[in-house]
MDTraj code that builds the backbone (N, CA, C; nanometers):
import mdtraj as md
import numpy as np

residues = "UNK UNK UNK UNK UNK UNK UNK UNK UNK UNK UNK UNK UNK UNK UNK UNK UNK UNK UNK UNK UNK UNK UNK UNK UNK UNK UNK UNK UNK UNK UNK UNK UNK UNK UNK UNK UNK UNK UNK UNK UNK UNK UNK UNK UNK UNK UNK UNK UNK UNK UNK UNK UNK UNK UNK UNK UNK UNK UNK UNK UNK UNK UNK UNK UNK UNK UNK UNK UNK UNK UNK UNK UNK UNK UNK UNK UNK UNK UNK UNK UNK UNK UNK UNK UNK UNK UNK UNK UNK UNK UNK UNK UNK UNK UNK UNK UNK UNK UNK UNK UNK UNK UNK UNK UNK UNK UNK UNK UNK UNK UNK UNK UNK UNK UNK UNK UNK UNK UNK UNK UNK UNK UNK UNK UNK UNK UNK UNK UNK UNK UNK UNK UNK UNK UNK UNK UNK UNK UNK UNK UNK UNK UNK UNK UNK UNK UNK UNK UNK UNK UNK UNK UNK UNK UNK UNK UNK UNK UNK UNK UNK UNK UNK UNK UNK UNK UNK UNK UNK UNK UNK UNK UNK UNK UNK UNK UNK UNK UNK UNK UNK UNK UNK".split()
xyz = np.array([
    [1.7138, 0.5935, -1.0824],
    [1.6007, 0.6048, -1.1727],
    [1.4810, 0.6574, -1.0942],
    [1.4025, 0.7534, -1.1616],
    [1.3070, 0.8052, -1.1100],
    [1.1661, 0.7214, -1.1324],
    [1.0914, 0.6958, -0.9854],
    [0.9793, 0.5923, -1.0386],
    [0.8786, 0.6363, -0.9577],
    [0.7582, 0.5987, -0.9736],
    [0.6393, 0.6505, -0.9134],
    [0.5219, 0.5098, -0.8751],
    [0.4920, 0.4981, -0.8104],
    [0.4607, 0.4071, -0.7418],
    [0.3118, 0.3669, -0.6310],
    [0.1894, 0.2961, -0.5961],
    [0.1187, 0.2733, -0.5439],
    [0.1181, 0.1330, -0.4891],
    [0.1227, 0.1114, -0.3399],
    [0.1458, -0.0114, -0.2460],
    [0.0536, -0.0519, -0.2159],
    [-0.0789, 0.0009, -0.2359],
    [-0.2169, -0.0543, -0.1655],
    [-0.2899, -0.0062, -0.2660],
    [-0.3244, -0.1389, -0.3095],
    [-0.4745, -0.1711, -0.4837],
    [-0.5488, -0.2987, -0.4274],
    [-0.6540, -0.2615, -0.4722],
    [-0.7604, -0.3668, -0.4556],
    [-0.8546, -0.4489, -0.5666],
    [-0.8101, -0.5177, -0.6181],
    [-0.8804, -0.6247, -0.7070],
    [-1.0413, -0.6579, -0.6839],
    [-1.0876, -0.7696, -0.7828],
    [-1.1910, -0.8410, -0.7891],
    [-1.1354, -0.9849, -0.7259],
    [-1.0279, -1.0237, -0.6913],
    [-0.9497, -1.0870, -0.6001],
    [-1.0419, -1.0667, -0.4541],
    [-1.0630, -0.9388, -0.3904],
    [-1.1294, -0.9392, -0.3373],
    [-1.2748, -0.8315, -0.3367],
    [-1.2311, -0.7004, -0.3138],
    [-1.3884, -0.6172, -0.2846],
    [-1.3507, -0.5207, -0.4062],
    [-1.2525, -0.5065, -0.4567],
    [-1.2198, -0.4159, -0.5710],
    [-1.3255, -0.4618, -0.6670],
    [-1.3590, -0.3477, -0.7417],
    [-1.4082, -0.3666, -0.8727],
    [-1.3721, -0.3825, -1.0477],
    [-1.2473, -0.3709, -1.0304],
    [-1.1580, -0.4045, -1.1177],
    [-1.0410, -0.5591, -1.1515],
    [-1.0237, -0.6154, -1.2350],
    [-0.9386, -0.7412, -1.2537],
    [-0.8774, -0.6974, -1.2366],
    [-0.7418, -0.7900, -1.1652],
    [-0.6042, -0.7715, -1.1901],
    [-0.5234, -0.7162, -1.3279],
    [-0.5640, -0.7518, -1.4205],
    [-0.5415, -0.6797, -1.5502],
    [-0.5724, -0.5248, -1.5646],
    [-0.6821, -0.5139, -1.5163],
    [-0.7301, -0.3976, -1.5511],
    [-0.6517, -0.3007, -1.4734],
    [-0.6744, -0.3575, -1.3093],
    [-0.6086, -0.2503, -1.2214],
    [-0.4535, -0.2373, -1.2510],
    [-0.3697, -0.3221, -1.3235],
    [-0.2569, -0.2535, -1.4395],
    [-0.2328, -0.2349, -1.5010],
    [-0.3384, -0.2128, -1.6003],
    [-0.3853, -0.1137, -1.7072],
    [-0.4032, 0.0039, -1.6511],
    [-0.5061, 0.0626, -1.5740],
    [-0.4948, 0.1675, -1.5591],
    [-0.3711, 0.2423, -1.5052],
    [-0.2992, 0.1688, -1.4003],
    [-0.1483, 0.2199, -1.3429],
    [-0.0849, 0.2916, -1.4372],
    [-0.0916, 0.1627, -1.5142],
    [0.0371, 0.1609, -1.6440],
    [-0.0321, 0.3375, -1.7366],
    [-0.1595, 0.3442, -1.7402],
    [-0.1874, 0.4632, -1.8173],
    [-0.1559, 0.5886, -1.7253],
    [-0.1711, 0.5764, -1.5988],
    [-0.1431, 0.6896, -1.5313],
    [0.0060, 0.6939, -1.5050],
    [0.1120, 0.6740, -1.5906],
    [0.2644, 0.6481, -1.5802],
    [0.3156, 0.5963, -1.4641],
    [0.2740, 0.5153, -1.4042],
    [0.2959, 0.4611, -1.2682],
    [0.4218, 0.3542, -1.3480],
    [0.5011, 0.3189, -1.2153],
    [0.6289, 0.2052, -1.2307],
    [0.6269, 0.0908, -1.1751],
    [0.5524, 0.1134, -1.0760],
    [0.4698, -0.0239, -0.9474],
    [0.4055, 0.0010, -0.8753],
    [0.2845, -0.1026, -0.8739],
    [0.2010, -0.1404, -0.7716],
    [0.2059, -0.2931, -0.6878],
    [0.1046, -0.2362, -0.6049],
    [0.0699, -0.3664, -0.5614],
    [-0.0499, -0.4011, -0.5132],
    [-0.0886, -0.5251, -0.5207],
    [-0.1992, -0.5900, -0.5300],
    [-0.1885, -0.6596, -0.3580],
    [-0.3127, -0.5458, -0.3207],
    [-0.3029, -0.6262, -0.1574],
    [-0.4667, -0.6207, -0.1060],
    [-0.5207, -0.7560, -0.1733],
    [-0.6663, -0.8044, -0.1727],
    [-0.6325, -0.8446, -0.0190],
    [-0.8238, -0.8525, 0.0553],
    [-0.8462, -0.8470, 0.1783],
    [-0.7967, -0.9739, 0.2132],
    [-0.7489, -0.9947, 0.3017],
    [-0.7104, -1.1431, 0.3487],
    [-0.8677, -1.2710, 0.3613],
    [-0.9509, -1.1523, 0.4194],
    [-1.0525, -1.2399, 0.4780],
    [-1.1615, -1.2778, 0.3414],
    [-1.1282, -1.1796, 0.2270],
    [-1.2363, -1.1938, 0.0966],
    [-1.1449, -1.2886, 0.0022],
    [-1.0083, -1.3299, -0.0063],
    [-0.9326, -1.3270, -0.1198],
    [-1.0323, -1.4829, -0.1986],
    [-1.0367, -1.4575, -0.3080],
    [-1.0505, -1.5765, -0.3922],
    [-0.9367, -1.6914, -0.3692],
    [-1.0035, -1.8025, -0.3952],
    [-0.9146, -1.9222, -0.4175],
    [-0.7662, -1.9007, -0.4735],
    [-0.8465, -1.8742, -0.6543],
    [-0.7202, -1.9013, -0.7167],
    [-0.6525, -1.7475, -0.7615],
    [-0.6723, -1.6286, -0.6673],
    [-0.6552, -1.5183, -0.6949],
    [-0.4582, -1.4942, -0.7610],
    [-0.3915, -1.5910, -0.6838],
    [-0.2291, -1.5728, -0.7240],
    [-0.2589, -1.6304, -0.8907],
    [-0.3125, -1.7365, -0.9424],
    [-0.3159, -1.7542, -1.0666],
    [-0.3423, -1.6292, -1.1574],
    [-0.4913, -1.5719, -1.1145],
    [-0.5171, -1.4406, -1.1965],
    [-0.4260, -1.3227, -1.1291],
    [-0.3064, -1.3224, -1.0671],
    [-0.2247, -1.2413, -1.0279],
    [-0.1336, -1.2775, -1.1398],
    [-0.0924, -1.4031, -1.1681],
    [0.0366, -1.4261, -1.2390],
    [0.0057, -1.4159, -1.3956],
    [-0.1691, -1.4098, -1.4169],
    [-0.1558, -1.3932, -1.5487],
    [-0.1736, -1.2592, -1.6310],
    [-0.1291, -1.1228, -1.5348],
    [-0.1259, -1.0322, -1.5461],
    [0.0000, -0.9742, -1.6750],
    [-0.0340, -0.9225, -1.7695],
    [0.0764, -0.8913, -1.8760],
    [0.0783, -0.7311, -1.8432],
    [0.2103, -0.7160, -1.7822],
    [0.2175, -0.5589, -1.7975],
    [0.3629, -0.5019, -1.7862],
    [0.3887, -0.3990, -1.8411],
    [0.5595, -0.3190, -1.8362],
    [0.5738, -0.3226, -1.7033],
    [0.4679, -0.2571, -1.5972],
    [0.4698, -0.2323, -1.4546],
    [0.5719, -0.3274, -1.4083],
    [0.5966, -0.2939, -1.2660],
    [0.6381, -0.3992, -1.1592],
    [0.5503, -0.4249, -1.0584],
    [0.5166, -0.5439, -1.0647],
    [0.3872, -0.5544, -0.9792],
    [0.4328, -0.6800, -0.8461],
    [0.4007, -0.5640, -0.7309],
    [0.4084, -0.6296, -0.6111],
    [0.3162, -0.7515, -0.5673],
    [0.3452, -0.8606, -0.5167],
    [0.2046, -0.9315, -0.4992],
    [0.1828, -0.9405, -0.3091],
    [0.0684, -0.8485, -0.2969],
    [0.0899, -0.8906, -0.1250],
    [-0.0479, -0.9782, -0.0658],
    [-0.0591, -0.9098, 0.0423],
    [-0.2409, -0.8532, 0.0958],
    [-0.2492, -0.7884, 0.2232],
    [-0.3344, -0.7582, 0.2116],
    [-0.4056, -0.6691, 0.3620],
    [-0.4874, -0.7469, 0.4601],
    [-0.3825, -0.7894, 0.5815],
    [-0.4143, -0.8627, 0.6897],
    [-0.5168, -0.7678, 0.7632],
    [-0.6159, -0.8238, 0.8498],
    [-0.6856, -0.7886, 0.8945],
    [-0.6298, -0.8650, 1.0587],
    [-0.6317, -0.7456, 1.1120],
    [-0.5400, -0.7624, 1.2548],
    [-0.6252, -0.6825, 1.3865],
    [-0.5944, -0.7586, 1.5178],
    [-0.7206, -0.7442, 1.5792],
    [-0.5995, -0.6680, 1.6765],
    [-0.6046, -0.5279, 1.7165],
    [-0.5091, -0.4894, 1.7509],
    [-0.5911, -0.3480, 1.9036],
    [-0.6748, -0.3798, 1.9910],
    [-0.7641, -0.3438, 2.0127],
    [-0.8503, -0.2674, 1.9539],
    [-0.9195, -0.3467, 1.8646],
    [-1.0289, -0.3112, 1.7332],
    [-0.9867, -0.3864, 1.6320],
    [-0.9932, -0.3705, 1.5426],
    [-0.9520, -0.4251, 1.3677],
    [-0.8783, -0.3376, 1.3010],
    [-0.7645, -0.3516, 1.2549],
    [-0.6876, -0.2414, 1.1531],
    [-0.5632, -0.2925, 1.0384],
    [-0.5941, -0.2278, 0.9706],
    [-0.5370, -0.3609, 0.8092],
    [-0.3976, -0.2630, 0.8242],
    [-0.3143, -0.4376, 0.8193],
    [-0.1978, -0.4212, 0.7682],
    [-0.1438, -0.4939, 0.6298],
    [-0.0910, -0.3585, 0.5280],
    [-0.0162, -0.4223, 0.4356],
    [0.1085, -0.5263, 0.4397],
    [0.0964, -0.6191, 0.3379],
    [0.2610, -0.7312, 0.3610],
    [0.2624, -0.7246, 0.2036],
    [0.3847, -0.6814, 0.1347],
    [0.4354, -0.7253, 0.0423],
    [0.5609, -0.7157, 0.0852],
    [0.5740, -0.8530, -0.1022],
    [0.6907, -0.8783, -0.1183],
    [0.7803, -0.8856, -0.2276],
    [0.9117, -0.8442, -0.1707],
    [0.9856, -0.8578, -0.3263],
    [1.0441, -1.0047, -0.3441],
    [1.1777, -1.0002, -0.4212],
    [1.2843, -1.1208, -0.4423],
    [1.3168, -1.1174, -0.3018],
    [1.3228, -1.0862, -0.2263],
    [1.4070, -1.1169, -0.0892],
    [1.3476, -1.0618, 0.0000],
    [1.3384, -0.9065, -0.0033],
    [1.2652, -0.8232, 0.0819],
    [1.0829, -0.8035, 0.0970],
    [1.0720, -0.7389, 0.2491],
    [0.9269, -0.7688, 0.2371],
    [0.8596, -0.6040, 0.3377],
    [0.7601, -0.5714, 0.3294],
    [0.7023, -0.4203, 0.3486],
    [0.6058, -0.4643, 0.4281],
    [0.5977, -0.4188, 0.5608],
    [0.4872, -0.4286, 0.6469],
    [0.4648, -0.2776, 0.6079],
    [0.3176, -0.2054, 0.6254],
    [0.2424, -0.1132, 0.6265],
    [0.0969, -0.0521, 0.7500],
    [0.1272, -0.0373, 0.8127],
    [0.0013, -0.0303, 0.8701],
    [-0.0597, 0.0648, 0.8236],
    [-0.2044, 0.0604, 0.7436],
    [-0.2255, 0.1075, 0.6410],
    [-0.3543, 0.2065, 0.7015],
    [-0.3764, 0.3113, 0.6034],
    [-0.5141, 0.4016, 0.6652],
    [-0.5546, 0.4288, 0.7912],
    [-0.4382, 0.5265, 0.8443],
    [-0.4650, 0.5547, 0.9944],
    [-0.6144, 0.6340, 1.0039],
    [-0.6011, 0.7105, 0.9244],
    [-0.7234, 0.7980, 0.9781],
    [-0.8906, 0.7181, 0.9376],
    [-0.8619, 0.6045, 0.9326],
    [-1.0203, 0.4965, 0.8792],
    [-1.0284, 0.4622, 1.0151],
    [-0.9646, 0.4668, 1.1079],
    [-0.9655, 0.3700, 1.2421],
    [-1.1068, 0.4874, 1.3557],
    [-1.1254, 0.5843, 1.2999],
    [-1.1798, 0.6912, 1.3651],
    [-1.0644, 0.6839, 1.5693],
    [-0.9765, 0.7307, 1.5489],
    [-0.9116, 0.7271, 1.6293],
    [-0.8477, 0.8622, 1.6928],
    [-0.8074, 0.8726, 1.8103],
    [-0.7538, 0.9872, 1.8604],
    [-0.5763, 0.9392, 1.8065],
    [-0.5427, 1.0991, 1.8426],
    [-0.4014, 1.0630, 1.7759],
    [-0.3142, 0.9659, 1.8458],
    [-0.2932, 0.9891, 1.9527],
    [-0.2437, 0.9008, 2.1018],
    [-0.3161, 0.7446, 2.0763],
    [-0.4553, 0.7037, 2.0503],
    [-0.4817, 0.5742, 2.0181],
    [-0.4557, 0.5393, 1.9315],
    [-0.4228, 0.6204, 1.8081],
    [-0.3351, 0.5440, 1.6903],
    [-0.1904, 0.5478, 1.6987],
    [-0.0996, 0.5815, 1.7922],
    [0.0089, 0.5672, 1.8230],
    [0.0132, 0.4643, 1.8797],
    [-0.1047, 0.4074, 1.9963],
    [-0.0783, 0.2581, 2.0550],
    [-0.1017, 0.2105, 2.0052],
    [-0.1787, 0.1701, 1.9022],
    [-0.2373, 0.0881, 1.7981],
    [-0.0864, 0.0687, 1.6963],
    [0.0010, 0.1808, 1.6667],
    [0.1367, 0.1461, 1.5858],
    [0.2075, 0.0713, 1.6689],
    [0.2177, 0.0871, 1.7999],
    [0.2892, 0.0107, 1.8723],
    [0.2610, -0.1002, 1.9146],
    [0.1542, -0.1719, 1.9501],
    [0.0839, -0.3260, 1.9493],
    [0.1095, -0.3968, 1.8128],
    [0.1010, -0.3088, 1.7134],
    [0.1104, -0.4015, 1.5805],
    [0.2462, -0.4370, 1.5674],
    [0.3387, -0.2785, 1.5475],
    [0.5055, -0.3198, 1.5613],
    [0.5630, -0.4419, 1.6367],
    [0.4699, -0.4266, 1.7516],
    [0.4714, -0.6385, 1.8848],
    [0.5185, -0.7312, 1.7818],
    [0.4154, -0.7487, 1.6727],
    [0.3845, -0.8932, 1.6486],
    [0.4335, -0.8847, 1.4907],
    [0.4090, -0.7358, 1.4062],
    [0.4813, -0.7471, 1.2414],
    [0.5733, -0.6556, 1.2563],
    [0.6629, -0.6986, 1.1572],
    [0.8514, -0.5590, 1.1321],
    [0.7976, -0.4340, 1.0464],
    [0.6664, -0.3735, 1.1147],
    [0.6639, -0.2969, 1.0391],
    [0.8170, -0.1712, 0.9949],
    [0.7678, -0.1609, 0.8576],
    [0.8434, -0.0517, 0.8305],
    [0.8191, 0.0555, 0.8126],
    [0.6118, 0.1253, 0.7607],
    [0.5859, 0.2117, 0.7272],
    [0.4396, 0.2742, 0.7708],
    [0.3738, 0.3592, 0.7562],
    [0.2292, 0.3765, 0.7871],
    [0.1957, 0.4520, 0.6758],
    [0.0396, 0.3963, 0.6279],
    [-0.0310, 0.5093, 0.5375],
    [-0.0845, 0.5991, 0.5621],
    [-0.0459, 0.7413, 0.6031],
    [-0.1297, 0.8390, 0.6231],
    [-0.1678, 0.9375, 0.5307],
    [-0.3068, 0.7941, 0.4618],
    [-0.4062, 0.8582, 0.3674],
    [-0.5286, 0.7220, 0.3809],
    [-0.6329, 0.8269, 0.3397],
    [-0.7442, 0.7808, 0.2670],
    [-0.8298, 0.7475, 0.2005],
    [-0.8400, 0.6555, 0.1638],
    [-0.8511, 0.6714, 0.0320],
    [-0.7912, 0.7461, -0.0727],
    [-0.6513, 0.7987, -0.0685],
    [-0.6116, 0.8935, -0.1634],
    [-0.5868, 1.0065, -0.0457],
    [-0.6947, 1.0598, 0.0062],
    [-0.6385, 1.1694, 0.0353],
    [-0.5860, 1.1967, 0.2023],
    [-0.4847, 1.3486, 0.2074],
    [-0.4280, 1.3076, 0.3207],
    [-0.4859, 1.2837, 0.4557],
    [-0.4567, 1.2592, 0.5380],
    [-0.4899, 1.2733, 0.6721],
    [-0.4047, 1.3232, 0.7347],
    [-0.3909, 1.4634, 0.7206],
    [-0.2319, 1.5739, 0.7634],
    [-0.2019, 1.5705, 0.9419],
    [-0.2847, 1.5318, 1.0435],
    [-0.2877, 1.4960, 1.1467],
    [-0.1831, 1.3341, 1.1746],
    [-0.1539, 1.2823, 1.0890],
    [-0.0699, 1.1712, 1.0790],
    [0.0552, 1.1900, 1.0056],
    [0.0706, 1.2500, 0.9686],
    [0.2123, 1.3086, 0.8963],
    [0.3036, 1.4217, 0.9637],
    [0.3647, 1.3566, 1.0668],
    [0.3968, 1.3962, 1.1952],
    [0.5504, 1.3205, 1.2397],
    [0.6452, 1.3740, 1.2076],
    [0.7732, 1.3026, 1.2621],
    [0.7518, 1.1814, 1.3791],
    [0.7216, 1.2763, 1.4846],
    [0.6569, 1.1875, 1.5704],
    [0.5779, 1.0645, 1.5661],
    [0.5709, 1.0227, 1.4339],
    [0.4279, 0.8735, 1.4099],
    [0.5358, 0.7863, 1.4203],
    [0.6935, 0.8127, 1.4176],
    [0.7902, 0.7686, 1.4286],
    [0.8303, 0.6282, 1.2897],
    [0.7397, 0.6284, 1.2097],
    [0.7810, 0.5546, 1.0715],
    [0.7603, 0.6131, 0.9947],
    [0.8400, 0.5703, 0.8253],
    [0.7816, 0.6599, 0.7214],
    [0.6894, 0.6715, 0.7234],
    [0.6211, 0.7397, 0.6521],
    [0.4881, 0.7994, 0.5971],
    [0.4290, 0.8198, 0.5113],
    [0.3581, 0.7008, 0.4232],
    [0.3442, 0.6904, 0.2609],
    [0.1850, 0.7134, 0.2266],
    [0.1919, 0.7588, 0.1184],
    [0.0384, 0.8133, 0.0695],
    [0.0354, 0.6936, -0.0698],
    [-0.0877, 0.6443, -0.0225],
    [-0.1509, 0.5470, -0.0914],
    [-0.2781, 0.6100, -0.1561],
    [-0.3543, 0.5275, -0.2828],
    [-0.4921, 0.5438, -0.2795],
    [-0.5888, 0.4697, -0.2397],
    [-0.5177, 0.3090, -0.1915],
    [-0.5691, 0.2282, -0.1873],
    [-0.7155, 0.1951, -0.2744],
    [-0.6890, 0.1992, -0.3825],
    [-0.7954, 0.1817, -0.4816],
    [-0.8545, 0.0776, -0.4637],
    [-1.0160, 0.0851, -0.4716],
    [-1.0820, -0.0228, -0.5475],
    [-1.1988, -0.0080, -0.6417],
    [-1.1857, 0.0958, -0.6965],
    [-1.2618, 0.1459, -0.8373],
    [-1.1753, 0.2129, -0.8819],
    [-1.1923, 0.2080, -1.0319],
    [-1.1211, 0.2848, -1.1524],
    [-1.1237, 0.4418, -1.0843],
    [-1.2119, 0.4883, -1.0211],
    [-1.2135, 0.6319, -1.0166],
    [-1.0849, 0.6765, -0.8867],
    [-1.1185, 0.5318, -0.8156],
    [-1.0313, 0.5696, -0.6683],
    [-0.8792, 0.5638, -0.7530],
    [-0.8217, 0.5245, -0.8619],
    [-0.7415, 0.5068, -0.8557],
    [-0.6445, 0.6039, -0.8913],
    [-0.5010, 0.6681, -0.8746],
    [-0.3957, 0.8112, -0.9100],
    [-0.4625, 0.9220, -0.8267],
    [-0.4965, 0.8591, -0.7123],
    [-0.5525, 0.9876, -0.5927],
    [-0.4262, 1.0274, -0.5655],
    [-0.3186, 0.9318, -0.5045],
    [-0.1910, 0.9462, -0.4292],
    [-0.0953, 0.8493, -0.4627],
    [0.0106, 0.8704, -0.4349],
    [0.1503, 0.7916, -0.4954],
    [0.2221, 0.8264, -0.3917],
    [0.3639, 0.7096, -0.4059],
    [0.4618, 0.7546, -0.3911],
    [0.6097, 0.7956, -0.5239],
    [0.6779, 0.8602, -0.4662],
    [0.7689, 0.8859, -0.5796],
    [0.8965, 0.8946, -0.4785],
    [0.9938, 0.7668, -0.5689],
    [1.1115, 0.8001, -0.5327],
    [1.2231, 0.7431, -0.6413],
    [1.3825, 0.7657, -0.5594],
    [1.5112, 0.7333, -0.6810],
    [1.5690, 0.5707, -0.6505],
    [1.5546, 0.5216, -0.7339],
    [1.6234, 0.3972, -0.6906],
    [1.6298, 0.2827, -0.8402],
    [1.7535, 0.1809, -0.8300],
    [1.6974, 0.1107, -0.9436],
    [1.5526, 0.0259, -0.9150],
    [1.5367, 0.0019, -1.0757],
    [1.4095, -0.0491, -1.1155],
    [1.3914, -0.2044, -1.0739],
    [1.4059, -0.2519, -0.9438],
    [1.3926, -0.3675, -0.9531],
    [1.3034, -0.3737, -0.7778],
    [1.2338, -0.4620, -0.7395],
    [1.1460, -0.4855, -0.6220],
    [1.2239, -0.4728, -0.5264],
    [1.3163, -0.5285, -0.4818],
    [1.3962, -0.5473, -0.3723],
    [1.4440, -0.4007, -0.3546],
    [1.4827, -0.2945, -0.4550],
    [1.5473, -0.1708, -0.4120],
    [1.4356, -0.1215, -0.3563],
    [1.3283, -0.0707, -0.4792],
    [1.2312, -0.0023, -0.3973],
    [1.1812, -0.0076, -0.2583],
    [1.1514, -0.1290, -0.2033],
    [1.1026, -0.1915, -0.0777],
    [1.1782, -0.1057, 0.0323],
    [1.3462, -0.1244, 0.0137],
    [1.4515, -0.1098, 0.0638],
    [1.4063, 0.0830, 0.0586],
    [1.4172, 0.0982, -0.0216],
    [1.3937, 0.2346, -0.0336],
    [1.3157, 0.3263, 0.0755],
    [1.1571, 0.2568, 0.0615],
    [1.0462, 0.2743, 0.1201],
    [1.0698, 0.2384, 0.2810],
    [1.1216, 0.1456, 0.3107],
    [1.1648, 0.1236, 0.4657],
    [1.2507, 0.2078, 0.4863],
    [1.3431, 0.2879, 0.4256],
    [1.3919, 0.4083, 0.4491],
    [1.3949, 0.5164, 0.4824],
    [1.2403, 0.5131, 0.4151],
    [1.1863, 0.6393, 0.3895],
    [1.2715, 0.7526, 0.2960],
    [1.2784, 0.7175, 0.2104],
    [1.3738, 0.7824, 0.0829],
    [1.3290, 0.7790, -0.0520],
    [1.1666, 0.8294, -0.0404],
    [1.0485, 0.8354, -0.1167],
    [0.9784, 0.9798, -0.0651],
    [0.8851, 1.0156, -0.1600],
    [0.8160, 1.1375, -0.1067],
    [0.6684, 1.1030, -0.1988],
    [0.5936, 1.1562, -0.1009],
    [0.4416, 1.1707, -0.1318],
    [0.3906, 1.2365, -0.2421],
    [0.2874, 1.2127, -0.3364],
    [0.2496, 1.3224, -0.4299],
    [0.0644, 1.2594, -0.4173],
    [-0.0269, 1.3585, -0.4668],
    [-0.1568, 1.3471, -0.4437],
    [-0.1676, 1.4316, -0.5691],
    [-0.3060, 1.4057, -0.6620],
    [-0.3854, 1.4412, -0.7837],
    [-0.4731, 1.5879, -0.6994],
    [-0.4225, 1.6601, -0.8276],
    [-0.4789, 1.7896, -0.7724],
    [-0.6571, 1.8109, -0.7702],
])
top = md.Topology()
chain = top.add_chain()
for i, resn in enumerate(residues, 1):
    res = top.add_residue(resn, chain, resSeq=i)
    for name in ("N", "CA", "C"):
        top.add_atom(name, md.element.get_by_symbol(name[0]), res)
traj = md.Trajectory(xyz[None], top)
């Protein structure tokens, strides 16, 4: 099955400007199949999994967050999860203002301590083509990491797999997905 997909959204959970509802409402209007909800670790609300679970939508909605990891400097890593399986991300290389070689050690200190499986090389939506490089040596997924209605259907991923959390994940650690960005 063909599905289209965003791993990094940002709520009123934490610095997003949108509810959990809303931010899958809009998904759901931009034909998206899943997201996920990965509020700041260090902002998250109390009872943010409650207003996670009372989300009504067709979507498949990931529930993670974005660790904030001290990796010489600060640099957010995604964690979601499915029924079984789970997606490390080290997310928004090119936000780190980094040389290419220091964001390669920076993938490799983090890989130390999480299983990563993937890196975002994007920003906000758009690419950072200096990171999309065989050589970054993990997949390579384009996020929008939204946290306004406007940030959100900058970038996706799109790939084949059944419709259930655990494939996709599986998928994405594969790298057996491909990038798409709003013209």
């Amino acid at each position: 099955m063909h599905l289209k997909g965003c791993i990094h959204t940002h709520t009123t959970c934490s610095d997003g400007k949108l509810t959990p509802q809303e931010v899958a409402d809009v998904y759901a209007e931009l034909g998206y199949d899943f997201i996920a909800f990965t509020d700041h670790d260090y902002l998250l609300k109390h009872d943010h999994q409650l207003l996670y679970e009372k989300v009504r939508s067709s979507l498949i909605i990931f529930k993670g967050i974005e660790h904030t990891v001290f990796e010489k400097g600060y640099v957010h890593v995604g964690h979601i999860w499915g029924d079984r399986e789970e997606l490390y991300v080290l997310n928004h290389l090119g936000e780190y203002d980094l040389t290419y070689e220091q964001v390669k050690d920076r993938i490799a200190g983090v890989a130390e301590r999480y299983p990563l499986s993937a890196v975002e090389i994007t920003t906000k939506g758009f690419p950072e083509k200096e990171f999309d490089v065989d050589d970054i040596g993990y997949p390579r997924l384009a996020s929008d990491d939204a946290h306004t209605r406007i940030g959100c259907g900058r970038a996706w991923i799109e790939l084949d797999c059944k419709r259930e959390p655990d494939a996709i994940i599986k998928a994405i650690k594969a790298g057996f997905f491909w990038n798409c960005y709003a013209k």
